[in-house]
KEKOLPA-777490 format. One record per residue (C-alpha): chain; residue in three letters; x, y, z. Coordinates in Angstrom, 1 decimal, m for minus. Layout:
# KEKOLPA-777490
<atom><chain>A</chain><res>ALA</res><X>X</X><Y>Y</Y><Z>Z</Z></atom>
...
This chain:
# KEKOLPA-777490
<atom><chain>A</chain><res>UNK</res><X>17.4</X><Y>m3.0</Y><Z>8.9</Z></atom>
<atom><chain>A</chain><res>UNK</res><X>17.3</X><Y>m0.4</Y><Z>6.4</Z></atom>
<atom><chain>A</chain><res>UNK</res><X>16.0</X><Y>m3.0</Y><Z>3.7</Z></atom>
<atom><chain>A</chain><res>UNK</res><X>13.5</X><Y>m3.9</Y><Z>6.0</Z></atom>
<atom><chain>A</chain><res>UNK</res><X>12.5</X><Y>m0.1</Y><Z>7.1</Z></atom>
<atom><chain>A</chain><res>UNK</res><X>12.3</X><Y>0.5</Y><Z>3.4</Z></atom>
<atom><chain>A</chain><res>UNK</res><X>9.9</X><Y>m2.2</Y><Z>2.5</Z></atom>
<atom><chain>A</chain><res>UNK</res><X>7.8</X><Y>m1.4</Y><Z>5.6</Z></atom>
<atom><chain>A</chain><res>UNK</res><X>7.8</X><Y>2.4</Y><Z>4.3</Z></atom>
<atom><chain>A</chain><res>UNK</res><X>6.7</X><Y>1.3</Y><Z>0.6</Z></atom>
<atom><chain>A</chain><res>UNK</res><X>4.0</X><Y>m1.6</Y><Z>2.3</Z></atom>
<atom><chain>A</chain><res>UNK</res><X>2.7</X><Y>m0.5</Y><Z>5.5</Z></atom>
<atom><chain>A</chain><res>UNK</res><X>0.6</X><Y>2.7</Y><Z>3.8</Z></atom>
<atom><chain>A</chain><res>UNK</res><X>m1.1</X><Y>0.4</Y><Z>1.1</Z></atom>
<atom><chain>A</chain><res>UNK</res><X>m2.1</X><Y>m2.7</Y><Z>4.0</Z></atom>
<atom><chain>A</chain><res>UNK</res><X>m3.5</X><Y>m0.5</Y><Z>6.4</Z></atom>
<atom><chain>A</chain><res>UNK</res><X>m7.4</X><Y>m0.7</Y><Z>5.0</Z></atom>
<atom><chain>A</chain><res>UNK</res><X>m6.7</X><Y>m4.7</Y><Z>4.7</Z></atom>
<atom><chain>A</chain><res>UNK</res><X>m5.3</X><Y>m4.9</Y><Z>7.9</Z></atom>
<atom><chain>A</chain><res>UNK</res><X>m7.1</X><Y>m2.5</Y><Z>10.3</Z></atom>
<atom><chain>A</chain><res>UNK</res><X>m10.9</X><Y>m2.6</Y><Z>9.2</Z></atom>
<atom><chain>A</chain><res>UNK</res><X>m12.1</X><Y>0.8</Y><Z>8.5</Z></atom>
<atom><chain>A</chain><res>UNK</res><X>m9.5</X><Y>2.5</Y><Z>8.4</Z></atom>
<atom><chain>A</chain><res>UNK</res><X>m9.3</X><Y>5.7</Y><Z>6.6</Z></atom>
<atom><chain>A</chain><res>UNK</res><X>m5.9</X><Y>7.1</Y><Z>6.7</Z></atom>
<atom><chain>A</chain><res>UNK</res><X>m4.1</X><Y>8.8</Y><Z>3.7</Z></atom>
<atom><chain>A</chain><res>UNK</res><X>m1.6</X><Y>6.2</Y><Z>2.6</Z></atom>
<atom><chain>A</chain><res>UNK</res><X>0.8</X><Y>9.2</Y><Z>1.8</Z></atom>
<atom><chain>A</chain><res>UNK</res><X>0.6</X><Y>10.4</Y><Z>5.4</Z></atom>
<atom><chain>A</chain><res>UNK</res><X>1.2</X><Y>7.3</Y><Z>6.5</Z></atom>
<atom><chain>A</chain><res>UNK</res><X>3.8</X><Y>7.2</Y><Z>4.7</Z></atom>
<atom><chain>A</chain><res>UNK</res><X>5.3</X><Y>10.3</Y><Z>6.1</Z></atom>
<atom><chain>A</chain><res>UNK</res><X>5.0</X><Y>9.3</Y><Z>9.4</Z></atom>
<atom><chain>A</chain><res>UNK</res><X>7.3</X><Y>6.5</Y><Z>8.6</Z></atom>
<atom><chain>A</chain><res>UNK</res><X>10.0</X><Y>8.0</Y><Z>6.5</Z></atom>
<atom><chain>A</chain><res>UNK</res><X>9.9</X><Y>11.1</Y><Z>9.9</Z></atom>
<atom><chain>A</chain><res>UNK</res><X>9.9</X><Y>8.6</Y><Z>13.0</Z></atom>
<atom><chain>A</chain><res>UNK</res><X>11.7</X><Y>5.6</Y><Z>11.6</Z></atom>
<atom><chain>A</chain><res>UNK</res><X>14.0</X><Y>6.2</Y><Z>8.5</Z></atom>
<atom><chain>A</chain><res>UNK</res><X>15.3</X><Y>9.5</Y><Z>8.8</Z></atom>
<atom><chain>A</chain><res>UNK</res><X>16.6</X><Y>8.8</Y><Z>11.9</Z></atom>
<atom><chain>A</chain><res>UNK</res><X>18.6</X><Y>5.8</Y><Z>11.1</Z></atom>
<atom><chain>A</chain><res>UNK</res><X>19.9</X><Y>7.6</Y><Z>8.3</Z></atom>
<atom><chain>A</chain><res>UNK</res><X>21.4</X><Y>10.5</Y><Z>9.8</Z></atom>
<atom><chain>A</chain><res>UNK</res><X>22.7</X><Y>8.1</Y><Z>12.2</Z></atom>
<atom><chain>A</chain><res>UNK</res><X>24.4</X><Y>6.2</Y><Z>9.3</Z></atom>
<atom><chain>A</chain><res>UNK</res><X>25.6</X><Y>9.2</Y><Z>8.1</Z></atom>
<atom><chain>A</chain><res>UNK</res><X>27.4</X><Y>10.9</Y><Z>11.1</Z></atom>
<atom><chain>A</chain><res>UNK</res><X>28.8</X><Y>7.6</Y><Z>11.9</Z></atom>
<atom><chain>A</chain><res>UNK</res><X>30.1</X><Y>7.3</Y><Z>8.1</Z></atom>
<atom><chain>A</chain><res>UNK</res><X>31.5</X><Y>10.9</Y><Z>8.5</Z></atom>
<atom><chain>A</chain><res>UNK</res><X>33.1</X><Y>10.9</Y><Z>11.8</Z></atom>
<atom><chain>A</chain><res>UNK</res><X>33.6</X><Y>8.6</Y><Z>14.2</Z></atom>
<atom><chain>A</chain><res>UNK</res><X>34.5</X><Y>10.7</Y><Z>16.8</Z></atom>
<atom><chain>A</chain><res>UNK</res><X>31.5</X><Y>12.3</Y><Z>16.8</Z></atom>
<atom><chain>A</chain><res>UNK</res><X>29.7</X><Y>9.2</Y><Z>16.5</Z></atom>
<atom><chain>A</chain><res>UNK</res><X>31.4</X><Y>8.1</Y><Z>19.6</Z></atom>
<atom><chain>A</chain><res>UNK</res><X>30.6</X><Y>10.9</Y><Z>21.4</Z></atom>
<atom><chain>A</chain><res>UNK</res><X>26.7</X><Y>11.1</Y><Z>20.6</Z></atom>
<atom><chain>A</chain><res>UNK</res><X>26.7</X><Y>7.6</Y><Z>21.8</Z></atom>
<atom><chain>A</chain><res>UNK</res><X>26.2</X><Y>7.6</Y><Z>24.9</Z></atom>
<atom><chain>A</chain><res>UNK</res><X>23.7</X><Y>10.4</Y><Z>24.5</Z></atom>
<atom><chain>A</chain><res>UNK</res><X>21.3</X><Y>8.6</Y><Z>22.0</Z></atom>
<atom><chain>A</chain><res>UNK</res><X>21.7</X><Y>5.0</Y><Z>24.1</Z></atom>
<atom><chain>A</chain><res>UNK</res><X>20.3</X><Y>7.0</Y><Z>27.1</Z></atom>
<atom><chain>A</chain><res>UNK</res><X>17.5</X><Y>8.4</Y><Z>25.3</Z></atom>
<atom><chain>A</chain><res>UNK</res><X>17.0</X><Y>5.4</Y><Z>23.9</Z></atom>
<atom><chain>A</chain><res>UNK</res><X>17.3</X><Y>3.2</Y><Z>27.0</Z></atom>
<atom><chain>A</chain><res>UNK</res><X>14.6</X><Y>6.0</Y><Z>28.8</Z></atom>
<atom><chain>A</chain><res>UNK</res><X>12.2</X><Y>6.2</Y><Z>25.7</Z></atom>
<atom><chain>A</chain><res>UNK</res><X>12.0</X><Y>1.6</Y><Z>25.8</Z></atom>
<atom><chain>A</chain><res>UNK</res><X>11.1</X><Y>1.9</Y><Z>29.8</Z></atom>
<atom><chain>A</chain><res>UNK</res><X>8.8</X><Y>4.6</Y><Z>29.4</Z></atom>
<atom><chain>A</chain><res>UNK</res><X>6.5</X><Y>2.6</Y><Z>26.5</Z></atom>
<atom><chain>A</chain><res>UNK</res><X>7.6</X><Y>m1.0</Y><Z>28.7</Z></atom>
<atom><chain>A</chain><res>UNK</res><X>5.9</X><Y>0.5</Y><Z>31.8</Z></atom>
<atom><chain>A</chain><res>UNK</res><X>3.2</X><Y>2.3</Y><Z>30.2</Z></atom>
<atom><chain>A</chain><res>UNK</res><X>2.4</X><Y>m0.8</Y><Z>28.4</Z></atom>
<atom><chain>A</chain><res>UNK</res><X>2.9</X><Y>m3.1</Y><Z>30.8</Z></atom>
<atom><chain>A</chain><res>UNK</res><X>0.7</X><Y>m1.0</Y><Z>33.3</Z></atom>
<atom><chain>A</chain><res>UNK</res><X>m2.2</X><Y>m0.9</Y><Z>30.4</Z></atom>
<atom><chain>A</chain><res>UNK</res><X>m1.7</X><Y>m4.5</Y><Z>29.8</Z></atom>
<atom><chain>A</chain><res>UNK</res><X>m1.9</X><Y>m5.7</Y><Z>33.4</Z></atom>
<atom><chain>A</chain><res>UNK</res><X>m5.0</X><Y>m4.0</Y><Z>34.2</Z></atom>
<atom><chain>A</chain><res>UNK</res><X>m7.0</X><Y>m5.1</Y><Z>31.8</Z></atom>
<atom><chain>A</chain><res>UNK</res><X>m5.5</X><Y>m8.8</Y><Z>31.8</Z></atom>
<atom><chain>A</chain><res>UNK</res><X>m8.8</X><Y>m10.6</Y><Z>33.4</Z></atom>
<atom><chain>A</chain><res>UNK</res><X>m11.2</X><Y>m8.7</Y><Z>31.2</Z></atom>
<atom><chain>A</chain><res>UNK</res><X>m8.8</X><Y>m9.6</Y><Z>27.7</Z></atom>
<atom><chain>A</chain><res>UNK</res><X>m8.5</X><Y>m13.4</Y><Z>29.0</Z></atom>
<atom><chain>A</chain><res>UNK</res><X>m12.2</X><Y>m13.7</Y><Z>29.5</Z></atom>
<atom><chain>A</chain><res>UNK</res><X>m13.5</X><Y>m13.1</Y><Z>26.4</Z></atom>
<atom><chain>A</chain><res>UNK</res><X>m13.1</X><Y>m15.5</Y><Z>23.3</Z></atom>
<atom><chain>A</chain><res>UNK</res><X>m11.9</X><Y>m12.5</Y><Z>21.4</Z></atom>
<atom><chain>A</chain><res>UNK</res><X>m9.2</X><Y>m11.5</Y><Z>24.0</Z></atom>
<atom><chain>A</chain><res>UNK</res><X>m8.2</X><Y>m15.2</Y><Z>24.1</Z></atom>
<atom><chain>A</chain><res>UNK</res><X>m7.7</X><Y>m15.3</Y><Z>20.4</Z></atom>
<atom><chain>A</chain><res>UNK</res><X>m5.4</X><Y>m11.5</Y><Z>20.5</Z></atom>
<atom><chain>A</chain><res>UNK</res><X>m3.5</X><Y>m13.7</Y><Z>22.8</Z></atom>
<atom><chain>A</chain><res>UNK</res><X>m2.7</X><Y>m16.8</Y><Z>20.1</Z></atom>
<atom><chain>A</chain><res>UNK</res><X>m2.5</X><Y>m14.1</Y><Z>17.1</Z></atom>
<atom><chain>A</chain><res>UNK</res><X>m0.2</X><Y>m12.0</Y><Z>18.8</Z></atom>
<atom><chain>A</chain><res>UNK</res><X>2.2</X><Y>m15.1</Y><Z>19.5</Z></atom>
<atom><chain>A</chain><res>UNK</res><X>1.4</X><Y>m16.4</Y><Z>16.1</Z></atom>
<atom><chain>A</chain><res>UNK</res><X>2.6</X><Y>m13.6</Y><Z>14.8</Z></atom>
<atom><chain>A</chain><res>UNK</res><X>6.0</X><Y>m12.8</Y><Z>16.9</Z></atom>
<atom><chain>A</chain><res>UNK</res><X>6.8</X><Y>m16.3</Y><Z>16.5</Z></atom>
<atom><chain>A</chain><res>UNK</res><X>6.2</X><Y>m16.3</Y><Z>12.5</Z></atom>
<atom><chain>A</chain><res>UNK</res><X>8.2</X><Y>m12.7</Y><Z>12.2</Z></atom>
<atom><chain>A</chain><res>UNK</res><X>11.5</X><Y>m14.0</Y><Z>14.0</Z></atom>
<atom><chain>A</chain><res>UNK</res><X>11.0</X><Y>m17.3</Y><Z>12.1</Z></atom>
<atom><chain>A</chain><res>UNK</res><X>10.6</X><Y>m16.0</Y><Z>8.5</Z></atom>
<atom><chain>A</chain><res>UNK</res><X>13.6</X><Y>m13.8</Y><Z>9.2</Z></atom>
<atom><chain>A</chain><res>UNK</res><X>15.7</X><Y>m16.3</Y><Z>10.8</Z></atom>
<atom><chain>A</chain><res>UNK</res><X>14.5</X><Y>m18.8</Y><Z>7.8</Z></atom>
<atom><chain>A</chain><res>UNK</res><X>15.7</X><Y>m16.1</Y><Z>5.0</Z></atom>
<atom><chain>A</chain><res>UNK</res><X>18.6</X><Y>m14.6</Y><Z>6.4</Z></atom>
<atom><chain>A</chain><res>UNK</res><X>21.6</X><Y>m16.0</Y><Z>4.4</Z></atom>
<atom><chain>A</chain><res>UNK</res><X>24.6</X><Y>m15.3</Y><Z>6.9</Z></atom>
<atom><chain>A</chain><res>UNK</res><X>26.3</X><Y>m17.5</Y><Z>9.6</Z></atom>
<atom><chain>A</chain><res>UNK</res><X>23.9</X><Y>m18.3</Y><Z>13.0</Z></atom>
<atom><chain>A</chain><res>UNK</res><X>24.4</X><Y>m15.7</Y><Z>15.0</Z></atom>
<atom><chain>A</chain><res>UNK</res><X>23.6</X><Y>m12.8</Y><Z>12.5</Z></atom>
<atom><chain>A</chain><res>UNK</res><X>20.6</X><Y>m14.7</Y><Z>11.8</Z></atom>
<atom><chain>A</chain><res>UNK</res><X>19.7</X><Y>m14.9</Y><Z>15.1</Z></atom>
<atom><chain>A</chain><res>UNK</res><X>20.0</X><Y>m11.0</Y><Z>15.6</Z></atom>
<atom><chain>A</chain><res>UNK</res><X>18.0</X><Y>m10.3</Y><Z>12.9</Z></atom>
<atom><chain>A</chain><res>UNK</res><X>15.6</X><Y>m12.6</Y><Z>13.8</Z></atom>
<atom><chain>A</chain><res>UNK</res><X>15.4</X><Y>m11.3</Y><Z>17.1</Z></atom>
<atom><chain>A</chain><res>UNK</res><X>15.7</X><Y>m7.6</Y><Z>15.8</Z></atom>
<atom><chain>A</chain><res>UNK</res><X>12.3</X><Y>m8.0</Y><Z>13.6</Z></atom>
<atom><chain>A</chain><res>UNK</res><X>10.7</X><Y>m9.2</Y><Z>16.9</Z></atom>
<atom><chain>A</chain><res>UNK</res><X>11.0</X><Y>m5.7</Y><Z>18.3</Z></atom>
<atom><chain>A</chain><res>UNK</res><X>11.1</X><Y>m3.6</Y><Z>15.0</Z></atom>
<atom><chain>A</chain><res>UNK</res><X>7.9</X><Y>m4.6</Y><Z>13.9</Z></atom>
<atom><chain>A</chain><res>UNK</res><X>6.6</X><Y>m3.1</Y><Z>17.7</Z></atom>
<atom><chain>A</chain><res>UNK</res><X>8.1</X><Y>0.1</Y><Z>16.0</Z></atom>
<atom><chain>A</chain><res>UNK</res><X>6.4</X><Y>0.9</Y><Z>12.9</Z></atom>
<atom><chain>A</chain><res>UNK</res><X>3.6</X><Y>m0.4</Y><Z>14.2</Z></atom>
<atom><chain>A</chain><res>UNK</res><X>3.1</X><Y>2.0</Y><Z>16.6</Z></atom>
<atom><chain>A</chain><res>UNK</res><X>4.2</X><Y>4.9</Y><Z>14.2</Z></atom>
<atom><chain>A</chain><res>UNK</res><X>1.0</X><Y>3.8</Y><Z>12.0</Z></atom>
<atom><chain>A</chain><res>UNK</res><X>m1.8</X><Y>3.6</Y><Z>14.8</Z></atom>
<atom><chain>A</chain><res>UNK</res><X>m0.6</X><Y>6.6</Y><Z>16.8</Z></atom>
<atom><chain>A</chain><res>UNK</res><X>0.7</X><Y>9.1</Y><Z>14.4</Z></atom>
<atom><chain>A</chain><res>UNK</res><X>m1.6</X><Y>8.4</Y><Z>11.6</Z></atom>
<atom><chain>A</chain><res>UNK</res><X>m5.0</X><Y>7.9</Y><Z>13.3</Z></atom>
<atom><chain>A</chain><res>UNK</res><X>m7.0</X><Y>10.3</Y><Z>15.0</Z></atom>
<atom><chain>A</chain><res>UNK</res><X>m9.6</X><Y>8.4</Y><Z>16.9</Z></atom>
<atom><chain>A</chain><res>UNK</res><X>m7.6</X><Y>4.6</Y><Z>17.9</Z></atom>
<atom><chain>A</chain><res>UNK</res><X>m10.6</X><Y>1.6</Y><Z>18.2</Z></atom>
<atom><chain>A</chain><res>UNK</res><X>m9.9</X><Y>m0.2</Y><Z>21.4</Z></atom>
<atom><chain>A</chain><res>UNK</res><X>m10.2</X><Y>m3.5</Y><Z>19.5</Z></atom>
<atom><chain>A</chain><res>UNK</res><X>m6.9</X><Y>m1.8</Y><Z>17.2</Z></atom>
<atom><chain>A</chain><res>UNK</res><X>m5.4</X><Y>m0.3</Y><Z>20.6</Z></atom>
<atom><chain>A</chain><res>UNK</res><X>m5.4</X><Y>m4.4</Y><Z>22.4</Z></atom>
<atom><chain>A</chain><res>UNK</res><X>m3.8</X><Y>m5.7</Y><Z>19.3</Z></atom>
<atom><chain>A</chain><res>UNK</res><X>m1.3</X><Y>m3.6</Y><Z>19.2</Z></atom>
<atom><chain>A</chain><res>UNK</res><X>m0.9</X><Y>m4.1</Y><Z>22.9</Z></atom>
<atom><chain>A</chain><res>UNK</res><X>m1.1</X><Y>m7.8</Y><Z>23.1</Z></atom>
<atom><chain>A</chain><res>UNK</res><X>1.6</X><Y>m7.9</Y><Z>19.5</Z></atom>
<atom><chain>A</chain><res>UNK</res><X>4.2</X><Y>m5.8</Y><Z>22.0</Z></atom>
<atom><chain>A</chain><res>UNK</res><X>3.5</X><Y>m7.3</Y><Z>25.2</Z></atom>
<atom><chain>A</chain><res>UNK</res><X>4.1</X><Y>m10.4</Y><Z>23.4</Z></atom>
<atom><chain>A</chain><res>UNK</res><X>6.8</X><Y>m9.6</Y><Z>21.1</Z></atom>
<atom><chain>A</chain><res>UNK</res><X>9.0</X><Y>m8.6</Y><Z>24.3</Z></atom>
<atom><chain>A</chain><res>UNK</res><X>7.9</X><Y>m11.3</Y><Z>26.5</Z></atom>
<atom><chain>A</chain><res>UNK</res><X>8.8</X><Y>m13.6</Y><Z>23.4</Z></atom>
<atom><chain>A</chain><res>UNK</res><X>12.1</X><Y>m11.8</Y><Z>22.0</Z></atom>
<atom><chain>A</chain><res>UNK</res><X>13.5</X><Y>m11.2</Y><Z>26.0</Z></atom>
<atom><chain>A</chain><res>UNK</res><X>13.2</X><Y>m15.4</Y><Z>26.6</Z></atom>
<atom><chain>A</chain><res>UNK</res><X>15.1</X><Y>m16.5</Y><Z>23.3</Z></atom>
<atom><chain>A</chain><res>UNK</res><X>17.7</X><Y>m13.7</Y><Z>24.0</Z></atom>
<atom><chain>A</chain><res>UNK</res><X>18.0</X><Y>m14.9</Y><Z>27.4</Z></atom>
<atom><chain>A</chain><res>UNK</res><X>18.5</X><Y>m18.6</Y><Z>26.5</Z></atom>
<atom><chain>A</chain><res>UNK</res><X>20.7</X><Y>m17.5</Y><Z>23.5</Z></atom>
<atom><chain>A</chain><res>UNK</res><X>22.7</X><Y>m15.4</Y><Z>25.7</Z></atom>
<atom><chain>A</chain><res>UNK</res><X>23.2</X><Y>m18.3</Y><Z>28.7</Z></atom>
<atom><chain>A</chain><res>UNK</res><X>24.3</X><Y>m21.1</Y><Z>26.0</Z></atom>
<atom><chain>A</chain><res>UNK</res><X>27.0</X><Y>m18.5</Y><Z>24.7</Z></atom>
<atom><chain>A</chain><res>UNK</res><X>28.0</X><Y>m17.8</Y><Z>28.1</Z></atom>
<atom><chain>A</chain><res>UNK</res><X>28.4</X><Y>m21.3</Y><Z>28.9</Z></atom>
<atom><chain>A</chain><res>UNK</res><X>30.3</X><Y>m22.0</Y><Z>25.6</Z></atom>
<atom><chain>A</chain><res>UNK</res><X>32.8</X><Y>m19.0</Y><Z>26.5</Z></atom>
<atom><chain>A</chain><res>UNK</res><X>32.1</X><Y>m16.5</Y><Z>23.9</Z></atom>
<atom><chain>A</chain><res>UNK</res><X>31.7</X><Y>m13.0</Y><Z>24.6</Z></atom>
């Protein structure tokens, strides 16, 4: 993850022109943005967990809540978005082809990770499966933090690339999760 975040950090700022057309952000507040929402914090959460696990076992609980509220809240909003624009986006040829891109691209995310990850199955299969949703992350760090007037063309794709990504991530972890239930593991 931290690999990952990194590269993203060092990337992301320098794509954005090639990937979003016209866009004009600074690259180094872009950056910021990154380093703020998505690397500091899994830092300092490295560090109290390296410093005390007490502490870190008490600010568990805590963060996991937050967490768990902060996923629903975007999931709803989202989803809400999502399913009341649905007929217009599958109506139009462009809205059609958000559709196959943003599968495209969920699918080829947890693939190259699950292709280069070097360690037994199952930690290949989290990481794959963690890309599928981290990408959602710094994603939406870039468009919403960095840009101050969001294209509804930018807006859909990043809304089709989540919806997507979940749908996607949520059905392999459910059939991974039911063949390790029915093989016994934990």
């Amino acid at each position: 993850t931290i690999i990952l975040t990194i590269v993203t950090i060092l990337i992301m700022p320098f794509l954005d022109p090639f990937i979003l057309e016209g866009a004009q952000a600074d690259p180094l507040m872009v950056m910021g943005n990154l380093i703020g929402m998505i690397l500091i914090p899994i830092l300092l959460g490295i560090i109290v967990r390296s410093r005390s696990d007490p502490v870190a076992a008490r600010l568990r609980p805590v963060m996991d809540f937050v967490s768990n509220i902060s996923i629903v809240v975007i999931f709803l909003s989202f989803g809400i978005i999502f399913l009341s624009r649905i007929r217009e986006i599958v109506s139009t040829s462009s809205g059609a082809l958000a559709i196959l891109v943003a599968i495209l691209f969920t699918l080829s995310a947890i693939s190259i990770t699950y292709l280069l990850g070097r360690f037994e199955k199952s930690v290949r299969l989290d990481l794959a499966l963690g890309t599928g949703f981290r990408n959602i992350t710094a994603v939406l760090v870039v468009i919403f933090a960095s840009f101050s007037d969001i294209k509804n063309d930018v807006f859909l794709m990043v809304l089709m690339v989540t919806i997507f990504s979940i749908i996607i991530v949520s059905i392999l972890v459910g059939i991974i999760f039911k063949k390790r239930l029915d093989a016994g593991e934990a």
